[in-house]
N, CA, C and O atoms as a DFTB+ gen file, in Angstrom:
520 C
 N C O
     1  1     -31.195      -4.638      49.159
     2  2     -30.087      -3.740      49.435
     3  2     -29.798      -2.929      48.178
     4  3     -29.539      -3.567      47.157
     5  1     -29.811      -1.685      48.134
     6  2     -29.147      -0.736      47.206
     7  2     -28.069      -1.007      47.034
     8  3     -27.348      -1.525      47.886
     9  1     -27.645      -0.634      45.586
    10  2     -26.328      -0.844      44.801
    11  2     -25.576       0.574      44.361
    12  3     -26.261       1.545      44.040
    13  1     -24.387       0.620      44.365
    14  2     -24.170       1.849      43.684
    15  2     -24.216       2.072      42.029
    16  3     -23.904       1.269      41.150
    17  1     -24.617       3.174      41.929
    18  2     -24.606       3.086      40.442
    19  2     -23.123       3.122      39.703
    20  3     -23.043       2.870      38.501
    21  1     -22.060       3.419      40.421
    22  2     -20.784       3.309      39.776
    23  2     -20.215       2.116      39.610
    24  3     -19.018       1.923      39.397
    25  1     -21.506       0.877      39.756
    26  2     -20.903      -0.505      39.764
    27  2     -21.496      -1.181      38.805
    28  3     -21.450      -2.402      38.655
    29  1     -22.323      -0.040      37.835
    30  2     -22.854      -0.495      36.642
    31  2     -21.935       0.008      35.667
    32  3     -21.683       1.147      35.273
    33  1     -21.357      -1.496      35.284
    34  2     -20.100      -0.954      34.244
    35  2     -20.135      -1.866      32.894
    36  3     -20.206      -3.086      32.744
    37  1     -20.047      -0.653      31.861
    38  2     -20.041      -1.388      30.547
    39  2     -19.288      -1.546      30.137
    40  3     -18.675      -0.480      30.192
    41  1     -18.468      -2.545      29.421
    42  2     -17.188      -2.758      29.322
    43  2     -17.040      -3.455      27.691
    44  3     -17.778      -4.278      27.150
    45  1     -16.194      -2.997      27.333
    46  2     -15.448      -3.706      25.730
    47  2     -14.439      -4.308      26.502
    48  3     -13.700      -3.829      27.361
    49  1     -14.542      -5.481      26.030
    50  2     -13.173      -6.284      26.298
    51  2     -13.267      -6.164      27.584
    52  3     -14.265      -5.637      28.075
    53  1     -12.458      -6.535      28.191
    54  2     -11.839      -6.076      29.730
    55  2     -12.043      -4.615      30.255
    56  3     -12.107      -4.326      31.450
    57  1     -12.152      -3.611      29.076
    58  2     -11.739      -2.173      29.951
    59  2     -13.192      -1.565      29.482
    60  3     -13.798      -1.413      28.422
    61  1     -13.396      -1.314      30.820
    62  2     -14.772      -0.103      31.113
    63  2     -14.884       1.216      30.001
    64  3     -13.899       1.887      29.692
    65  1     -16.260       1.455      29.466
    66  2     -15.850       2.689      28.568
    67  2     -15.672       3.841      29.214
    68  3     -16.413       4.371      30.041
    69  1     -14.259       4.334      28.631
    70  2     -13.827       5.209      29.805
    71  2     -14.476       6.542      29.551
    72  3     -15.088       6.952      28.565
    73  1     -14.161       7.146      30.776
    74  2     -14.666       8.579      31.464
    75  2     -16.105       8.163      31.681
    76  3     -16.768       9.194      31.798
    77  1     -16.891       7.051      31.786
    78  2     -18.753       6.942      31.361
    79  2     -18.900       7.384      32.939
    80  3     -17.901       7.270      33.649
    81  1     -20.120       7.884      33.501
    82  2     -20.270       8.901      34.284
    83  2     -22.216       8.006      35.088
    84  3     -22.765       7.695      36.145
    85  1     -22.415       8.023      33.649
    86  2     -24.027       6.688      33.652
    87  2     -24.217       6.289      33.012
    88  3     -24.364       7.061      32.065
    89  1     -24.389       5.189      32.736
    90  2     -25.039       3.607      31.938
    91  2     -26.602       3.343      32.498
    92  3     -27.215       3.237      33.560
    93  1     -26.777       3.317      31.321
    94  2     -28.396       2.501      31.166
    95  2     -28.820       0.957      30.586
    96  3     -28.013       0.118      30.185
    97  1     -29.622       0.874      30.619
    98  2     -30.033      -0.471      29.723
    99  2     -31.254      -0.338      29.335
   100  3     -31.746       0.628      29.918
   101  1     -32.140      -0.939      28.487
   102  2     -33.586      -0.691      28.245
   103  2     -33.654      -2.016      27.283
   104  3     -32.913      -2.183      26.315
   105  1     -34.710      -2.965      27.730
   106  2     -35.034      -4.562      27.338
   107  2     -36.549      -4.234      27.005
   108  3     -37.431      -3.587      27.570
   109  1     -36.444      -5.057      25.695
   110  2     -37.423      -4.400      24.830
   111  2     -37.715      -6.033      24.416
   112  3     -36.834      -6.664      23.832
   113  1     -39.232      -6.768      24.819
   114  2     -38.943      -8.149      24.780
   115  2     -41.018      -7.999      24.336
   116  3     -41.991      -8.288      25.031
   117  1     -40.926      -7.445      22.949
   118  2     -42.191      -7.242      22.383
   119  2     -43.179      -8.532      22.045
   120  3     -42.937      -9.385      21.191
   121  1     -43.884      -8.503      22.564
   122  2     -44.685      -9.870      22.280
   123  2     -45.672     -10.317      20.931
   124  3     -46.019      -9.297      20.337
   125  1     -45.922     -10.898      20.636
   126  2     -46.522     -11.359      19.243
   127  2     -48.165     -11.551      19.944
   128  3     -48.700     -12.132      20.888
   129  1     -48.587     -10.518      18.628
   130  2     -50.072     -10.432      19.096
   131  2     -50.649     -11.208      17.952
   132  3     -50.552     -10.849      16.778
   133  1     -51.477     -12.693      18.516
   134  2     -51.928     -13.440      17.796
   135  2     -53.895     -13.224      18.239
   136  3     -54.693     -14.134      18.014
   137  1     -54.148     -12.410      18.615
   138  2     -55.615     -12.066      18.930
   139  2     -56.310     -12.621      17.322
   140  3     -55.633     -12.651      16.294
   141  1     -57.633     -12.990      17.387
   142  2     -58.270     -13.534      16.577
   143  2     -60.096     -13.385      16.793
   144  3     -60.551     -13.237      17.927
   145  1     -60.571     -13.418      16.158
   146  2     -62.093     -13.181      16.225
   147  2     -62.444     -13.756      17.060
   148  3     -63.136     -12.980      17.719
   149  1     -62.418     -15.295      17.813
   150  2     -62.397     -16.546      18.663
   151  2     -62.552     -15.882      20.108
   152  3     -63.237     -16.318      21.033
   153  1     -61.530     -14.392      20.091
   154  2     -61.176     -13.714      21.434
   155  2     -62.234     -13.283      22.110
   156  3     -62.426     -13.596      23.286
   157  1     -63.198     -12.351      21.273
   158  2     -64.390     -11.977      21.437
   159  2     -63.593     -10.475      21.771
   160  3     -64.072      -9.887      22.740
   161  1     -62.525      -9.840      21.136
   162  2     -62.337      -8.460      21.002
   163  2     -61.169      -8.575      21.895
   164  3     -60.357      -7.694      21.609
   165  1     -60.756      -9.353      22.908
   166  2     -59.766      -9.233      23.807
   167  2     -58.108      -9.955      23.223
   168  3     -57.757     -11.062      22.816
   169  1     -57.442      -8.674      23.454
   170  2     -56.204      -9.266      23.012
   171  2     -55.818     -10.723      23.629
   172  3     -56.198     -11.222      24.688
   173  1     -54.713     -11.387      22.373
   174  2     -53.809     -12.407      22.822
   175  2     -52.727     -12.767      22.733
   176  3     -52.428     -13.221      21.628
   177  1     -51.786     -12.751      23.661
   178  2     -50.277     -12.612      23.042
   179  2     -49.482     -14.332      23.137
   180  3     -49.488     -15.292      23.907
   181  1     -49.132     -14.111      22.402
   182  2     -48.308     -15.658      22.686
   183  2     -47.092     -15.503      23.362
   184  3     -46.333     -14.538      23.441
   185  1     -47.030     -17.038      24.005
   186  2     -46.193     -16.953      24.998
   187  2     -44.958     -16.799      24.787
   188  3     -44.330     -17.444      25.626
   189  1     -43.776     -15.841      23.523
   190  2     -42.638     -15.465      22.784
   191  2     -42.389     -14.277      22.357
   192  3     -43.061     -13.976      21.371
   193  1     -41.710     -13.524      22.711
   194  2     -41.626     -12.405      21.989
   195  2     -41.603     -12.608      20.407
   196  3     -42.011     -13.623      19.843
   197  1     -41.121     -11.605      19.844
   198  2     -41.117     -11.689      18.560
   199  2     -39.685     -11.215      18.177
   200  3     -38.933     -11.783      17.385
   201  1     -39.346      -9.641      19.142
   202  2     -38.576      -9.194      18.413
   203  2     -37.804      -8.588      19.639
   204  3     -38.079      -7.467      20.067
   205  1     -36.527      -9.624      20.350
   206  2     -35.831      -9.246      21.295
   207  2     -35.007      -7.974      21.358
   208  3     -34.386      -7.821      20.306
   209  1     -34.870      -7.346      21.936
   210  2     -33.756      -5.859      22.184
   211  2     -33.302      -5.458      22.962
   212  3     -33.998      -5.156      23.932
   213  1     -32.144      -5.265      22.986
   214  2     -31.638      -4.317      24.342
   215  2     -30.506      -3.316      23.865
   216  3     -29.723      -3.503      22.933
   217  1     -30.570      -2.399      24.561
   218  2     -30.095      -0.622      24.132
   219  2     -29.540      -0.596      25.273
   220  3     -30.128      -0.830      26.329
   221  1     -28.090      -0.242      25.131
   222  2     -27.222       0.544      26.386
   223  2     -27.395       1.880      26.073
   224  3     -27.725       2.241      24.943
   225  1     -27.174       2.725      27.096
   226  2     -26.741       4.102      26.756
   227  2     -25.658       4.574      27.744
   228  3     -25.737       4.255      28.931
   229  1     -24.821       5.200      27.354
   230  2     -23.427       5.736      28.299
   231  2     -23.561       7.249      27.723
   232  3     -23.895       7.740      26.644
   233  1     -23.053       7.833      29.222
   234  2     -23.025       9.383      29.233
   235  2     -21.724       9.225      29.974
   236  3     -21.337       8.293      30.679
   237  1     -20.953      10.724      29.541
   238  2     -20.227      10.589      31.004
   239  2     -18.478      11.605      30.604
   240  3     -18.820      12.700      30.157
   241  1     -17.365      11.533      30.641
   242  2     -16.767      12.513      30.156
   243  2     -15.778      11.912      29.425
   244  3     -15.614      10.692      29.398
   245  1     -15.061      12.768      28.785
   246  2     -14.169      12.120      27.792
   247  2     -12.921      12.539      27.812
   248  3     -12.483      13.545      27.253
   249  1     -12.336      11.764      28.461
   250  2     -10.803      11.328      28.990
   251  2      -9.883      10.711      27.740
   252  3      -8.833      11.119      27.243
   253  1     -10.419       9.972      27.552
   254  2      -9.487       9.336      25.950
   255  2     -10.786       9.172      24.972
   256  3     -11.959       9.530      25.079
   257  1      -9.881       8.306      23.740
   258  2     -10.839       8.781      22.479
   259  2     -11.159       7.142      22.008
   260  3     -11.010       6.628      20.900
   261  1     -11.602       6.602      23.152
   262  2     -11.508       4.923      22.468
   263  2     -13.432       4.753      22.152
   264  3     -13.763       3.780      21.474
   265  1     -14.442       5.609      22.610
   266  2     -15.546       5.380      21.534
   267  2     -15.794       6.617      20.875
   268  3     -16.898       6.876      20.396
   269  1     -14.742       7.456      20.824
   270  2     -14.699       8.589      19.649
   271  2     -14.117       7.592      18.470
   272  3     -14.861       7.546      17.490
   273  1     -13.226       6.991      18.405
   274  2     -12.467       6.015      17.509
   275  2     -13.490       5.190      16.728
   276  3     -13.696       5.004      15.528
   277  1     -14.117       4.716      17.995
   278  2     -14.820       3.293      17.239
   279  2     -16.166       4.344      16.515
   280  3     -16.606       4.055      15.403
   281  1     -16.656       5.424      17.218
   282  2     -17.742       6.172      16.491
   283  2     -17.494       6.693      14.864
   284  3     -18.305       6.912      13.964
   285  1     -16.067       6.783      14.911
   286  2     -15.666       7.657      13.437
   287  2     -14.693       6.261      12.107
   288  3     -13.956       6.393      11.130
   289  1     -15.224       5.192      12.785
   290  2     -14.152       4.242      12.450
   291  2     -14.941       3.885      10.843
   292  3     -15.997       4.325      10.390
   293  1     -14.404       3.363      10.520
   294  2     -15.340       2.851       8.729
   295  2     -16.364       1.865       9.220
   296  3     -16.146       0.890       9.940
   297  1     -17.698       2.330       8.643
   298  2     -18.943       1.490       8.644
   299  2     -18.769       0.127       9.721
   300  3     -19.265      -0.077      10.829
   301  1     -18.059      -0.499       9.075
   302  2     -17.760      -1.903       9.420
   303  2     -17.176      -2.245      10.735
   304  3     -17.149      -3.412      11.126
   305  1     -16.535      -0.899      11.681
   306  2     -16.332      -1.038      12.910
   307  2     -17.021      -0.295      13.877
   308  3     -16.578       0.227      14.900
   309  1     -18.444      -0.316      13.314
   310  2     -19.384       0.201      14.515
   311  2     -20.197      -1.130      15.138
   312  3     -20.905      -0.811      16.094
   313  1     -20.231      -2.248      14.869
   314  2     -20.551      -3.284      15.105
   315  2     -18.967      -3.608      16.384
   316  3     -17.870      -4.042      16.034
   317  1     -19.269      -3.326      17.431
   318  2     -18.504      -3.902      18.842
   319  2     -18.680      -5.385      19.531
   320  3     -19.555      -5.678      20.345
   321  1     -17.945      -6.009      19.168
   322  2     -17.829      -7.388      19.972
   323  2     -17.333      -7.338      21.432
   324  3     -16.757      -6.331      21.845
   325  1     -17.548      -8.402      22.213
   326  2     -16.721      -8.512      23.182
   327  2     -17.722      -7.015      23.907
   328  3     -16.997      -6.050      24.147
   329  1     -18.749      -6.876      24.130
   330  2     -19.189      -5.821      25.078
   331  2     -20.274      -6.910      26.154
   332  3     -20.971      -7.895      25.912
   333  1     -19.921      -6.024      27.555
   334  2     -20.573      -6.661      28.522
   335  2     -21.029      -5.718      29.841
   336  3     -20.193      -5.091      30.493
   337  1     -21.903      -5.709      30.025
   338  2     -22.514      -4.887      31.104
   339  2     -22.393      -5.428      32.483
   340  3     -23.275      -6.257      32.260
   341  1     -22.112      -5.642      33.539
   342  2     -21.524      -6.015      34.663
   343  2     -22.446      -5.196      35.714
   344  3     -22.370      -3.968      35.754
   345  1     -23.176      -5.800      36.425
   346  2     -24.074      -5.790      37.524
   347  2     -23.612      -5.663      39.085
   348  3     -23.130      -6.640      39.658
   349  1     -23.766      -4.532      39.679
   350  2     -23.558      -4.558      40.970
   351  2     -22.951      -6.240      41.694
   352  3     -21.822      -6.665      41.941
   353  1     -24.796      -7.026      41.895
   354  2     -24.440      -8.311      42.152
   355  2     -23.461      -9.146      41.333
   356  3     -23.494     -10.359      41.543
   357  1     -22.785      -8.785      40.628
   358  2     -21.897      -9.997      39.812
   359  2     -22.530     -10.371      38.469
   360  3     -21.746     -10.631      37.556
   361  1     -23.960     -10.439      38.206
   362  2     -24.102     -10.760      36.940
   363  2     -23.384      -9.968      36.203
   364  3     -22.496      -9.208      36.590
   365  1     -23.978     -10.235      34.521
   366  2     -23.918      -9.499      33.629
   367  2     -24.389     -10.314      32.643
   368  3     -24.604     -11.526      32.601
   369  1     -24.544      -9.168      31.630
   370  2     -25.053      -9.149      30.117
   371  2     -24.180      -9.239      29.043
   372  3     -23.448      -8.260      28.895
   373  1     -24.051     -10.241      28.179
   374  2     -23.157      -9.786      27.021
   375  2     -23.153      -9.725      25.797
   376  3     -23.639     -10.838      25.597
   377  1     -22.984      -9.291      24.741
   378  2     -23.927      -9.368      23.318
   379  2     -22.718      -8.400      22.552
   380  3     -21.920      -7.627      23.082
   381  1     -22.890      -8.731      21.179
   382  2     -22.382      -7.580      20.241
   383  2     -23.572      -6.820      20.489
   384  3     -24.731      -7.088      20.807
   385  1     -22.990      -5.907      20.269
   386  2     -23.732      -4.354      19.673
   387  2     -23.271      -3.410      19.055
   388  3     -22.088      -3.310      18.727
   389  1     -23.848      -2.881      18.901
   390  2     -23.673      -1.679      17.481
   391  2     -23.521      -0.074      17.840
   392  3     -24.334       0.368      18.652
   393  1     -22.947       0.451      17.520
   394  2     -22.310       1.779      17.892
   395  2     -23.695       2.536      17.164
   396  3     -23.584       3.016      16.036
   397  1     -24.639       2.580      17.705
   398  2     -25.833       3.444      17.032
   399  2     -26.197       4.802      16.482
   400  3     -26.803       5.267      15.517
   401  1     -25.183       5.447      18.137
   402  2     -24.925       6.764      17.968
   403  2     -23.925       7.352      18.818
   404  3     -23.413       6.715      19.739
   405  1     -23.618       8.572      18.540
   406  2     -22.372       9.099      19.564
   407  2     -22.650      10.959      19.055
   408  3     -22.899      11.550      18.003
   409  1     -22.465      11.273      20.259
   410  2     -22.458      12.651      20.803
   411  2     -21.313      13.282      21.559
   412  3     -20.660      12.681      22.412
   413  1     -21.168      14.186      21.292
   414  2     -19.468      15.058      21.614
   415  2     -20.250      16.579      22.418
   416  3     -21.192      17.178      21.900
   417  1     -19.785      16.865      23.377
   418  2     -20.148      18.483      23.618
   419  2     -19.224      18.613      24.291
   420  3     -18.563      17.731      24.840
   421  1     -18.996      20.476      24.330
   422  2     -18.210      20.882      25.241
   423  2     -18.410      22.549      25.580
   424  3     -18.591      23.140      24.515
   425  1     -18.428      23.401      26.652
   426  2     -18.566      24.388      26.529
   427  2     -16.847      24.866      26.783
   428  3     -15.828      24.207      26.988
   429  1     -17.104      26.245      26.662
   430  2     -15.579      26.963      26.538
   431  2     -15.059      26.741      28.070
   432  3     -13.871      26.726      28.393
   433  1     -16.329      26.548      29.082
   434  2     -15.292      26.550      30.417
   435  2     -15.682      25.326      31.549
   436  3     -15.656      25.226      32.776
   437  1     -16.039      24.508      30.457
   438  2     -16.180      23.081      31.363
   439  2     -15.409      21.583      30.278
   440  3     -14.721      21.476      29.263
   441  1     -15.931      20.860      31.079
   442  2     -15.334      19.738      30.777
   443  2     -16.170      19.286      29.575
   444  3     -17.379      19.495      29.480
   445  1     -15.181      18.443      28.375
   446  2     -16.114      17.685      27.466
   447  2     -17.059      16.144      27.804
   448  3     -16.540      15.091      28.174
   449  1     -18.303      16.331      27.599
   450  2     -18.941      15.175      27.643
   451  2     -19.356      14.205      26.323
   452  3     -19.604      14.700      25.223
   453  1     -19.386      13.117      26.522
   454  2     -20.140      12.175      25.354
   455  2     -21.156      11.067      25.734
   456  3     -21.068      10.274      26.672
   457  1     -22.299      11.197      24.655
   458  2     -23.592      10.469      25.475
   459  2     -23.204       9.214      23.598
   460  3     -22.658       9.371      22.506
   461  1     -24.024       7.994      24.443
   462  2     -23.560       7.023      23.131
   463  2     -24.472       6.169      23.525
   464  3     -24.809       6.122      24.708
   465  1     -25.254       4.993      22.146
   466  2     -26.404       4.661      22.506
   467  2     -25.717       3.329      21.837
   468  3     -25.166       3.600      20.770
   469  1     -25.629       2.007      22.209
   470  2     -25.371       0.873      21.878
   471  2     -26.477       0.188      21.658
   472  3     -27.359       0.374      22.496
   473  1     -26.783      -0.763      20.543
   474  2     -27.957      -1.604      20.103
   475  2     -27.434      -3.074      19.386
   476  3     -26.858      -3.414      18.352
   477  1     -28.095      -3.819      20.793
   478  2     -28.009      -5.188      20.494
   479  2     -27.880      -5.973      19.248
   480  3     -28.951      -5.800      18.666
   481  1     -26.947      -6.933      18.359
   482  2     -27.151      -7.790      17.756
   483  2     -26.864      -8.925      17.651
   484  3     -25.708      -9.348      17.651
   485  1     -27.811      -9.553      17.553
   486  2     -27.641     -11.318      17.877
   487  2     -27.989     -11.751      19.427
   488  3     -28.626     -10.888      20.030
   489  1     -27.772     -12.579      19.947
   490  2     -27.862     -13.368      20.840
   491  2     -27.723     -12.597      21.926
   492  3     -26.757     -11.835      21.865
   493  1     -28.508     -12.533      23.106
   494  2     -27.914     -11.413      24.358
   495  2     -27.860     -12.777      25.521
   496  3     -28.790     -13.580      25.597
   497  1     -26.733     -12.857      26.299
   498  2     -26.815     -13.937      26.989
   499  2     -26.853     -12.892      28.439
   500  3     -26.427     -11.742      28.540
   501  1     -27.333     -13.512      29.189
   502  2     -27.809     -13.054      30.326
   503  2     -26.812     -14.179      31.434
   504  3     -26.885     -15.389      31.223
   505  1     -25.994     -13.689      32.486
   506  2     -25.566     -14.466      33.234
   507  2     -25.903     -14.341      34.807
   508  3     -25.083     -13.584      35.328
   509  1     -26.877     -14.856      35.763
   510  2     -27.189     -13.975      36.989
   511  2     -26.081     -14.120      37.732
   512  3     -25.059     -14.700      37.367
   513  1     -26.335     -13.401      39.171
   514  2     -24.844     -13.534      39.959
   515  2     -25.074     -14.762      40.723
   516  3     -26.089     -15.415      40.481
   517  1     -24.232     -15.155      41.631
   518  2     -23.527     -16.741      42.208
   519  2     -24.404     -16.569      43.528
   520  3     -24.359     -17.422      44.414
């Protein structure tokens, strides 16, 4: 069954980042290439990644200024706790991440948008739905 995409919601704390319009995710679960002469030329990966990742990205419009804030905040508050991605079915994802990047536009006769790229640190716990 299809889901709507307005039920992919990323959230600080309790509250959704507001005005976001689309959310992404991208899981980056790189494997360790232990290939060896033994192979006879054919790769071999072991059964672990090496180097886990996951990247949100939010687009969408800008109604208030709560990841304009955290984008312009001192060094030390681009690191976001308490963020969680929330799944149609009920799961979700939750992890610090890091305010990577942030984007502002606006033309003279439309609405302002902001696109923002979040990057995992530490532990990403994965919860499926019930």
């Amino acid at each position: 069954m299809a889901d709507s995409g307005r039920s992919l919601l990323i959230k600080i704390g309790a509250t959704a980042i507001a005005g976001a319009r689309e959310n992404g995710i991208s899981l980056d679960n790189s494997p360790v290439d232990i290939s060896d002469i033994a192979g006879a030329g054919w790769r071999k990966l072991a059964g672990f990644s090496g180097n886990r990742k996951l990247d949100m990205n939010v687009s969408g419009v800008w109604v208030d200024k709560v990841v304009r804030d955290k984008a312009f905040a001192a060094d030390t508050a681009l690191l976001l706790t308490d963020v969680t991605l929330d799944f149609a079915d009920g799961g979700d994802i939750a992890a610090d991440f890091f305010l990577a990047n942030y984007e502002e536009t606006g033309a003279h006769d439309g609405e302002v948008t902001f696109t923002c790229t979040l990057q995992s640190s530490g532990t990403v716990t994965y919860t499926t739905a019930v």
